[in-house]
N, C-alpha and C positions, 0 to 999 in steps of 0.2 A: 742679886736674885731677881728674878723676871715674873710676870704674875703668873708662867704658869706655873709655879711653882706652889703658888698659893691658891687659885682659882682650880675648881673641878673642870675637867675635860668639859666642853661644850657639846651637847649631843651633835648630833650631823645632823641639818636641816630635815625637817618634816618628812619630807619625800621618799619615797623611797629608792635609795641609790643603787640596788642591787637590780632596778626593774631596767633596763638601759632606755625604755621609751615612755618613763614615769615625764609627766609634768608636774608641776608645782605652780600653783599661784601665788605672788606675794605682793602685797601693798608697799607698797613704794611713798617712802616721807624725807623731810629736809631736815637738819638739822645746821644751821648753817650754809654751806655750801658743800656738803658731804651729804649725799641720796645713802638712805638704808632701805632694807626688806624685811617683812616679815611676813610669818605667814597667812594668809588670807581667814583661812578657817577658823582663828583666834581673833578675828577681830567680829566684834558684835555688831558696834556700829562707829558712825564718825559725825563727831558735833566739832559747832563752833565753839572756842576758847568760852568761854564765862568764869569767874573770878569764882573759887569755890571759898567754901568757911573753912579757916585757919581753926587747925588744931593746937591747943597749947603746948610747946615743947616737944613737938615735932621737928625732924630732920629737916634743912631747907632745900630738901627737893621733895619733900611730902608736902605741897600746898592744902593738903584741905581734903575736904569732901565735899561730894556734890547731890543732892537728891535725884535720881532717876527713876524716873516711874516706880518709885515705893521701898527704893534699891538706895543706902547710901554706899555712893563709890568713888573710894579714897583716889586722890591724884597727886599722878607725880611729875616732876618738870624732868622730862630729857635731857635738857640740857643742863641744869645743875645736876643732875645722876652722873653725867658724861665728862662733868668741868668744862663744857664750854661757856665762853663769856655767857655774861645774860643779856639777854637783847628785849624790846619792845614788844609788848603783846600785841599782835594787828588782827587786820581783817582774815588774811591767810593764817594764824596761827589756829590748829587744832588740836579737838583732844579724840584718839582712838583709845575707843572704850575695847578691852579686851577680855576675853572671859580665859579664863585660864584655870582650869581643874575647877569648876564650877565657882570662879570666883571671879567678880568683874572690878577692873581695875582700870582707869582711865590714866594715859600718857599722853601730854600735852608737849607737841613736836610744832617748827615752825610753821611747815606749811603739807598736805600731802599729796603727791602729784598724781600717780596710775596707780593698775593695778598689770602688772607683767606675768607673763607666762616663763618659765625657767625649765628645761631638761634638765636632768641631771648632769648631764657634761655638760650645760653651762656654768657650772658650780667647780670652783676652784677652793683647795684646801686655804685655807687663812693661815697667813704668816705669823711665826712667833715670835709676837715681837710687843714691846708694851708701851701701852696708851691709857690715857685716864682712865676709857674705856672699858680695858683690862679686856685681854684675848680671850680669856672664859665667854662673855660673850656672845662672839663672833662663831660664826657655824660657816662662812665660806663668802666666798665673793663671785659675782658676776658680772659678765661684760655684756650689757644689753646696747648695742648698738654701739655709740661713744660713752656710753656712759656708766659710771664704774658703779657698784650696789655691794653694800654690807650686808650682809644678812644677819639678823642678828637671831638668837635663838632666846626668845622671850622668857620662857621657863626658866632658863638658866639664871637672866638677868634678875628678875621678881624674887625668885627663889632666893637669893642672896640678900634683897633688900625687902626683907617682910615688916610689912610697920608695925609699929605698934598695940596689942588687942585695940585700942581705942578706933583704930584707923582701918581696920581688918575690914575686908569688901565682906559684902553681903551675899552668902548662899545663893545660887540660886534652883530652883527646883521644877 
């Protein structure tokens, strides 16, 4: 069985693909040596790493929470969500804060490089095929120069890994 059998179809990127001269903006991060995207409009802002407070018996890629201007918001580590090894917190390592249906949630990724402009025919369908990751996911790939981008479709991701009331991001209004 493959996940997409288990995972909901992955919206199709932000953009609108029926416009043929839509652009898309997306934030571009590391996760190792694999660049993803997402979409620009969801992300609120971008801080340095800092160690948030551990929640008890929380999932270990829910690190914690972190106070934000008056906001606690819950974080999650990328790479343990994704199974990749776990590596060193450094100086490039970030957390993008994302709001997402009025709720902010911070994802702490290695490092994060640009911000790209994307057509929609730079946007290829994503293969089905399974990775820790899980194809649910993925909303398409692109070829920005040499360099290949995941795109991944945030909502989908979140939406499957809601924490716990204790860890629930904060309204915002």
């Amino acid at each position: 069985m493959t996940l997409l059998a288990t995972c909901p179809p992955a919206r199709l990127h932000a953009m609108d693909h029926t416009a043929p001269n839509a652009v898309s903006e997306c934030l571009t991060f590391r996760l190792g040596e694999v660049e993803y995207g997402i979409d620009i409009l969801q992300v609120q802002e971008i801080r340095s790493y800092e160690r948030p407070t551990r929640i008890a018996n929380a999932s270990p890629e829910w690190l914690g929470v972190l106070h934000l201007r008056g906001a606690m918001v819950p974080i999650l580590d990328a790479r343990l969500k994704f199974s990749y090894p776990t590596a060193a917190y450094t100086g490039a390592t970030a957390v993008i804060v994302l709001n997402l249906q009025d709720t902010l949630l911070g994802v702490v990724v290695d490092a994060v490089s640009d911000v790209v402009h994307l057509a929609a025919s730079d946007i290829q369908p994503a293969p089905a095929v399974y990775t820790p990751m899980g194809s649910c996911y993925v909303t398409g790939l692109a070829q920005v120069g040499e360099r290949m981008l995941i795109l991944i479709d945030t909502g989908s991701f979140l939406g499957t890994t809601v924490p716990a009331p204790e860890l629930s991001g904060t309204t915002v209004h």
